[in-house]
C-alpha positions as CSV (number, residue, x, y, z in Angstrom):
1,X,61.5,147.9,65.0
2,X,63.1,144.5,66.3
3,X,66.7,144.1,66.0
4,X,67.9,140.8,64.4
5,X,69.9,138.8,66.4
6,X,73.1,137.8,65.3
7,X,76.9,136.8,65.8
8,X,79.7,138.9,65.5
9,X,80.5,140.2,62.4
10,X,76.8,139.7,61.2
11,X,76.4,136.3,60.9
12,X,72.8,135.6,61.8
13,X,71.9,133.1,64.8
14,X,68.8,131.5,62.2
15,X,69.9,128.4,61.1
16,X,72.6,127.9,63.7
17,X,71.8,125.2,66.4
18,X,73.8,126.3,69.7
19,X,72.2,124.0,71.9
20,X,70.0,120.8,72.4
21,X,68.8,118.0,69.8
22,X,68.9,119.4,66.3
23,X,68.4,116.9,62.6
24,X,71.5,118.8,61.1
25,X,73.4,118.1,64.2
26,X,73.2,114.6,64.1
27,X,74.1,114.4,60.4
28,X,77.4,115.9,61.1
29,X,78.3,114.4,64.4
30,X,77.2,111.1,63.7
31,X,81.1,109.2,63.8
32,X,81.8,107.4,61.4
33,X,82.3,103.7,61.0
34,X,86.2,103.0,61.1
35,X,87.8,99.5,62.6
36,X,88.1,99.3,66.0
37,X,90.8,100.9,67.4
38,X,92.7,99.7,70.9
39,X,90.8,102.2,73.8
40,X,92.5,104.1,76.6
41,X,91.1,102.7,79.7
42,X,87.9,104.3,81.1
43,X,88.3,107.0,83.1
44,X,87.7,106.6,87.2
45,X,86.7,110.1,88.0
46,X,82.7,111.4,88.1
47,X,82.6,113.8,84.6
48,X,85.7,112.6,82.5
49,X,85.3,110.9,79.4
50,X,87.6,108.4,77.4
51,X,89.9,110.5,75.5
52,X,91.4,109.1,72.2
53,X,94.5,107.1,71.8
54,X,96.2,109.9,70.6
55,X,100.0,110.8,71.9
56,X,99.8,114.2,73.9
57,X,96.4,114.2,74.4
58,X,94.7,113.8,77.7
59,X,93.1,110.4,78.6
60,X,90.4,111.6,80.7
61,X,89.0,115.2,78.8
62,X,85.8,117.1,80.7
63,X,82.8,116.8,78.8
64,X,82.6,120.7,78.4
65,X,85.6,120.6,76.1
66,X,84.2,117.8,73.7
67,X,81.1,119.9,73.6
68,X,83.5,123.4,73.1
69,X,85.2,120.9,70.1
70,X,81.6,119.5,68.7
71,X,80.2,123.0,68.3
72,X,83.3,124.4,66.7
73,X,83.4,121.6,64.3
74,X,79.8,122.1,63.2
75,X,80.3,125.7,62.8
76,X,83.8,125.1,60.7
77,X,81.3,123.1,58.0
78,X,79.2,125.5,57.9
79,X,82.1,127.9,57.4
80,X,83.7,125.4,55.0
81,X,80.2,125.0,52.9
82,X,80.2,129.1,52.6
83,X,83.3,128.5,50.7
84,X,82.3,125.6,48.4
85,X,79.7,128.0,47.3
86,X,82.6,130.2,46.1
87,X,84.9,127.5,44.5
88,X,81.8,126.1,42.8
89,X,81.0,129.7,41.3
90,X,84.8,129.1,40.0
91,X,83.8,129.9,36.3
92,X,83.1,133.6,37.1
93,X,85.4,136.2,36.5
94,X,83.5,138.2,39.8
95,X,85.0,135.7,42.4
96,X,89.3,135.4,42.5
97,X,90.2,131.8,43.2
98,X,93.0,133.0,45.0
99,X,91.9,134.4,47.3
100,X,89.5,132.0,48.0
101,X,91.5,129.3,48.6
102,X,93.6,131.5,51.2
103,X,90.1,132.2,53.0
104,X,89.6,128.2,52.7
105,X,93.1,127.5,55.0
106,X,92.4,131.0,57.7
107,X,89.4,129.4,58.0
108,X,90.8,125.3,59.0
109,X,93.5,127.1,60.3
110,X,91.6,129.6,63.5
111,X,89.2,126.0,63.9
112,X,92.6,124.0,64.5
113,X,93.9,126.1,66.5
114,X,91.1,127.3,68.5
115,X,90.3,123.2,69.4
116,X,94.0,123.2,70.2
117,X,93.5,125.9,72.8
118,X,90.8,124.0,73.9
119,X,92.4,120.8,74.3
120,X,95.6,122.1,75.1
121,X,97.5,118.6,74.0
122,X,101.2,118.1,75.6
123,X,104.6,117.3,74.0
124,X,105.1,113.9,73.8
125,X,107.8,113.1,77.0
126,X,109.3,109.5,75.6
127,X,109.1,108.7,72.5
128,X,109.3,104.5,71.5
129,X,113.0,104.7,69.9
130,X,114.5,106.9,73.3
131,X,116.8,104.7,75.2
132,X,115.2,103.3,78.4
């Protein structure tokens, strides 16, 4: 008797890319086309990345906490998809809306703050209208 493997709580590891080139991958980490935005300048140390142009957020982020990011954002869709399933079943008496819209915001809500951990962003230390 083989035991299936799984994550905690018995979410099964079939279907779940953790690593390497996968199709789904690429559908949902493909960015998408926006205007250009002004760029932080390239980062001059070995390993750093170009962070975004966001206020409190480090310029230059190690690569290992993109990657921490991009897999937690592929497994929040898939998450996020569970529940569609549930609103779209919406008709049925079985399923209590309710509730599943509560699930719907635990669920954005552990992603966002477990990328926040992750990326551990600072308060902002001048802000444009503070007196010079």
């Amino acid at each position: 008797m083989t035991k299936e493997l799984s994550l905690p709580f018995g979410f099964p590891l079939e279907g779940i890319p953790l690593a390497g080139n996968h199709p789904q991958i690429a559908l949902l980490t493909d960015p998408p086309q926006y205007p250009a935005m002004p760029q932080a300048a390239p980062s001059a140390i070995a390993g750093h990345v170009q962070g975004l142009p966001v206020a409190g957020y480090a310029k230059n982020v190690e690569q290992w906490r993109i990657d921490m990011v991009n897999e937690n954002k592929i497994l929040e869709e898939r998450v996020l998809r569970r529940v569609d399933e549930h609103v779209r079943n919406r008709d049925s008496r079985e399923i209590d809306q309710a509730s599943v819209q509560l699930a719907r915001r635990h669920v954005e809500d552990a992603f966002y703050r477990l990328n926040r951990a992750i990326m551990q962003p600072a308060r902002i230390l001048k802000l444009p209208e503070d007196p010079e």
